[in-house]
C-alpha positions in Angstrom: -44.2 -99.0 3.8 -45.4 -96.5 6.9 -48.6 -95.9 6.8 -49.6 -92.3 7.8 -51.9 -91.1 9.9 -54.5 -88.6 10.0 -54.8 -87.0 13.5 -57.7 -85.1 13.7 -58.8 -82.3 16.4 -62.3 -82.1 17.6 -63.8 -79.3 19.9 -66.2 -80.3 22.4 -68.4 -77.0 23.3 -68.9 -77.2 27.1 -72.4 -76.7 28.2 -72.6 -73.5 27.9 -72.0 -72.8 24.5 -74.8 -75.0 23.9 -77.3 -72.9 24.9 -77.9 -71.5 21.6 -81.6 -70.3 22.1 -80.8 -67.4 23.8 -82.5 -63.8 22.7 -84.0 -66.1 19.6 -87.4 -65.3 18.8 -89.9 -68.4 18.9 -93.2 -69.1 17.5 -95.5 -71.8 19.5 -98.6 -72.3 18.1 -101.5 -74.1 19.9 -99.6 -72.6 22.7 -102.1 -71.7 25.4 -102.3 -75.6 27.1 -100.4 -79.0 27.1 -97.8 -79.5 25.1 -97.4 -76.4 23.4 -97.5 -74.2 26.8 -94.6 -76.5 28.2 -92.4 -75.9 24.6 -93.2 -72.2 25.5 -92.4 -72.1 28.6 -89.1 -74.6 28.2 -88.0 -72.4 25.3 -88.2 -69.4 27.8 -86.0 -71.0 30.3 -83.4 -71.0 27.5 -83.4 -67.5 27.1 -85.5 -67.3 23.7 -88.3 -64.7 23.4 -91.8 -66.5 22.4 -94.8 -65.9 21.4 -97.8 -67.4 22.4 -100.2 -68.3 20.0 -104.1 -69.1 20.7 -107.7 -69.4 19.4 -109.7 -69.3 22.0 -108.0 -70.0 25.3 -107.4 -66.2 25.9 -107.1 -66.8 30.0 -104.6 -69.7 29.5 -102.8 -68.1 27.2 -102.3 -65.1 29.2 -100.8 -68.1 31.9 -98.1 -69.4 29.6 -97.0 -65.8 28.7 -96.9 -64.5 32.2 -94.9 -68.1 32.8 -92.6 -67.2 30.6 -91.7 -64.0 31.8 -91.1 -64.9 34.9 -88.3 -67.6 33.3 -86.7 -63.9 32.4 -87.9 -64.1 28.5 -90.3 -61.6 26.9 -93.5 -62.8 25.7 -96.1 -61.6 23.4 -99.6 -62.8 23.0 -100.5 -63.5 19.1 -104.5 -64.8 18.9 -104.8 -66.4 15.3 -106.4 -69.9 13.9 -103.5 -71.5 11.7 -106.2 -72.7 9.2 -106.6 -69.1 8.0 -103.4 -68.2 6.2 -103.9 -64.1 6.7 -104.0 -65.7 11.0 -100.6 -67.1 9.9 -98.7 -64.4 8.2 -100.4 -61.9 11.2 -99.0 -63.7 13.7 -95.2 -64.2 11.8 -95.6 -60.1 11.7 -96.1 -59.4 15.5 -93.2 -61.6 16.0 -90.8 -59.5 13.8 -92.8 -56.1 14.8 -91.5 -57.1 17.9 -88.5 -58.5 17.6 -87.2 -57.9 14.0 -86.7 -61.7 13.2 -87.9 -65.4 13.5 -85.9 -67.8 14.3 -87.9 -70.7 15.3 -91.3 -71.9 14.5 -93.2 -74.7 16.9 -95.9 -76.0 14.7 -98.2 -77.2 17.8 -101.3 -76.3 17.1 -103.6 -79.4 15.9 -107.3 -80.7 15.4 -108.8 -83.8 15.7 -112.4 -85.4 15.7 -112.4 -89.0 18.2 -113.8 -92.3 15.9 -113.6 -96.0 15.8 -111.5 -96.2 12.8 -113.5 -99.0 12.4 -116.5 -96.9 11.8 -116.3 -95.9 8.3 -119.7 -94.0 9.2 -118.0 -91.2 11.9 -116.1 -89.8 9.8 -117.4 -87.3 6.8 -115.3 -85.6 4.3 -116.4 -82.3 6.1 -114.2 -84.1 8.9 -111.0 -84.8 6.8 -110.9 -81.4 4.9 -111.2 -79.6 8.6 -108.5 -81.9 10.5 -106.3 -81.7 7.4 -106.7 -78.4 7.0 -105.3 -77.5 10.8 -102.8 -80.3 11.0 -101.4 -79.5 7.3 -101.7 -77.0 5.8 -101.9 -74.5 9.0 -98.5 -76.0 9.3 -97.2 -75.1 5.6 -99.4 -72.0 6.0 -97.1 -71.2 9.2 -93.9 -72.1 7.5 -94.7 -70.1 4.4 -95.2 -67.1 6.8 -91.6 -67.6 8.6 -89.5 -68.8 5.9 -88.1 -65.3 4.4 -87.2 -64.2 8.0 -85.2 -67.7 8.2 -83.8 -67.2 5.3 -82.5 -63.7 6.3 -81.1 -64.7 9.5 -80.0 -67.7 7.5 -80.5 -70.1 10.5 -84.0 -71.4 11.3 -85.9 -74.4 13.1 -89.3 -75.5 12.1 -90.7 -78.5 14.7 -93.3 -80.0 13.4 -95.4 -81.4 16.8 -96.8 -84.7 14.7 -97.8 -88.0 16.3 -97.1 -91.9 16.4 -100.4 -92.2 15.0 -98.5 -90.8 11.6 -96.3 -94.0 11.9 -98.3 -96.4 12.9 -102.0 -95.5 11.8 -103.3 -95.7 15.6 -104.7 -92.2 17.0 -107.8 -90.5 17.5 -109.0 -90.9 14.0 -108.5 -92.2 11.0 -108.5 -88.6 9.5 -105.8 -87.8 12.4 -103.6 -90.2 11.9 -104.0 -89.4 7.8 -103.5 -85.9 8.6 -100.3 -86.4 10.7 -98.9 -89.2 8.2 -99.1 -86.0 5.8 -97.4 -84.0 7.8 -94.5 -86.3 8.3 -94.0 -86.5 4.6 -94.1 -82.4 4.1 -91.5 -82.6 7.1 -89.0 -84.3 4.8 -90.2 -82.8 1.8 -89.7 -79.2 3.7 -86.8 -80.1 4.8 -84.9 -80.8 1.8 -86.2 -77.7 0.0 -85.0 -75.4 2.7 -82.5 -76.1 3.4 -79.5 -74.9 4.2 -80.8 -71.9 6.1 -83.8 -73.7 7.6 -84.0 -77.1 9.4 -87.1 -79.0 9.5 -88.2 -81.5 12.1 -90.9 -83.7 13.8 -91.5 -84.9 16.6 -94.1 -87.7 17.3 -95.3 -88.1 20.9 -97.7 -91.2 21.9 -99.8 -90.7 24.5 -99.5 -87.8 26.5 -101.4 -86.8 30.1 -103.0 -83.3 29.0 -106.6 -81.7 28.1 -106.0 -83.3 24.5 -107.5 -86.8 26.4 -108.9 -85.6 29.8 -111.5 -82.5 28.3 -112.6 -85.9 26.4 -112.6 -88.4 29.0 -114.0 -88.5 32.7 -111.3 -88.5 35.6 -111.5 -92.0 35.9 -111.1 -93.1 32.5 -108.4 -90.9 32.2 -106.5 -92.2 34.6 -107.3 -95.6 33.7 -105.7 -94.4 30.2 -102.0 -93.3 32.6 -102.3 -96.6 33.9 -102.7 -98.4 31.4 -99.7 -96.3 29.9 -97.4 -97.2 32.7 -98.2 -101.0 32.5 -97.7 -101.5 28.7 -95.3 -99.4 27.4 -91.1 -100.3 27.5 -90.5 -97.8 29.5 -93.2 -98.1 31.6 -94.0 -94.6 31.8 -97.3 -92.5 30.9 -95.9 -89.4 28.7 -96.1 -85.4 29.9 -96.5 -82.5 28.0 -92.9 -81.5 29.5 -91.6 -84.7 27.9 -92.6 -83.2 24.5 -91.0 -80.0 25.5 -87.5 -81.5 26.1 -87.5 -83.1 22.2 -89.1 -79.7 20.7 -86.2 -77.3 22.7 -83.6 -79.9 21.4 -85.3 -79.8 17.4 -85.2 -75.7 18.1 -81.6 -75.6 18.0 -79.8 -77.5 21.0 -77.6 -80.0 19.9 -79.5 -80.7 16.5 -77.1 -78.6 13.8 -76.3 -81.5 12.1 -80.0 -82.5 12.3 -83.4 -82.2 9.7 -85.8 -83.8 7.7 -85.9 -86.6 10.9 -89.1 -87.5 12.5 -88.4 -88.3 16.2 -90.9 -90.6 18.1 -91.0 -89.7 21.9 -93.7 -92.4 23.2 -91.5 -94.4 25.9 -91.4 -97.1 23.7 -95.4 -97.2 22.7 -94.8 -97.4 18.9 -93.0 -101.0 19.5 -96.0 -102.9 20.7 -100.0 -103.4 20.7 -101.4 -99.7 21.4 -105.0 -99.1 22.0 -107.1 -97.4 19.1 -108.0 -94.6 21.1 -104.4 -93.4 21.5 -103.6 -90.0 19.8 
């Protein structure tokens, strides 16, 4: 008996065509500093209009937007605290005042409070409601806000900018790492319910060289903290906010179609070993 075979045809984009974030509109929150300035500014290079989202950091934020003009994007300023739900859906508005749609949604903006997690004492409940109520639900706050603009276009990204500590239970806090364990579980959660027209992902950087850890610590034991980076990780590499930037553009819509509900850990290689409790 011949057995037949089934000859199938695949069509490999060239690199061009993947360079699907061009004229897209794309909300960074937190996006004034670190790691959400370098997703605003990467996303810029790609051709997507953002805007840049802050509390307080007014001058820095005027920084990352003028940074992103210059990449060739437009770039407006949206000052709201993600805890506040009416800061959510304002800042969702001055996007499509703007632009007329969203298309992607960069949930960077996050709170912590540093503490032993083996001092049951730092911590209060005050502590937990505030970190949770940043990390979690200013992320589902944000997402409510987008989603019928997704759902119009019929084609949306949400990246969830998480953390190991939400996989392994290290981080700054206990309440941290709670908060971003929470947030990993709404990622799938999310993800199924809204789909098809919107994707949801995390990513879940380890340690990485910005004001998150050096507004905290001196200049020495910052850099003690890179070093220490470079010596014990796999990859024996301390992580930068630009690092981040490369998984969030990819989440956004480059190469990642086929991709949601996934939690992505970007640590070179931290989550695999011993990591120090102070690590976020």
């Amino acid at each position: 008996m011949t057995m037949s075979k089934i000859i199938r045809t695949y069509h490999i984009p060239s690199g061009r065509h993947l360079m699907t974030l061009k004229d897209k509109v794309c909300i960074v929150t937190g996006s004034a500093t670190g790691v959400g300035a370098a997703a605003a500014i990467r996303l810029a290079e790609r051709g997507a209009h953002v805007v840049v989202n802050y509390t307080k950091s007014e001058r820095e934020a005027q920084e990352t937007k003028a940074q992103c003009e210059a990449k060739g994007a437009q770039a407006i300023l949206a000052r709201g605290d993600v805890s506040s739900d009416e800061a959510c859906r304002a800042i969702v508005q001055a996007a499509a005042d703007k632009w007329g749609r969203v298309d992607v949604l960069v949930n960077n903006a996050g709170s912590t409070k540093f503490a032993a997690h083996n001092d049951l004492d730092a911590l209060t409940a005050d502590d937990f409601l505030w970190i949770y109520k940043v990390n979690v639900v200013g992320a589902y706050q944000m997402i409510r806000a987008c989603a019928p603009h997704m759902k119009k276009t019929g084609k949306g990204s949400v990246v969830n900018v998480s953390s190991i500590a939400g996989i392994t239970g290290i981080g700054s806090s206990v309440a941290y790492a709670a908060s971003k364990g929470a947030l990993n579980t709404m990622t799938k959660s999310l993800a199924r319910a809204l789909g098809p027209e919107i994707r949801i992902n995390a990513v879940c950087p380890g340690f990485v060289g910005t004001r998150w850890f050096s507004d905290r610590f001196d200049e020495k034991a910052f850099q003690n903290m890179v070093t220490e980076q470079e010596r014990i990780t796999p990859l024996k590499r301390a992580g930068t906010a630009e690092d981040i930037a490369t998984a969030i553009v990819f989440f956004a819509g480059e190469g990642s179609d086929h991709i949601t509900g996934e939690t992505l850990l970007t640590d070179a290689g931290l989550h695999l070993g011993f990591a120090p409790s102070s690590l976020r």
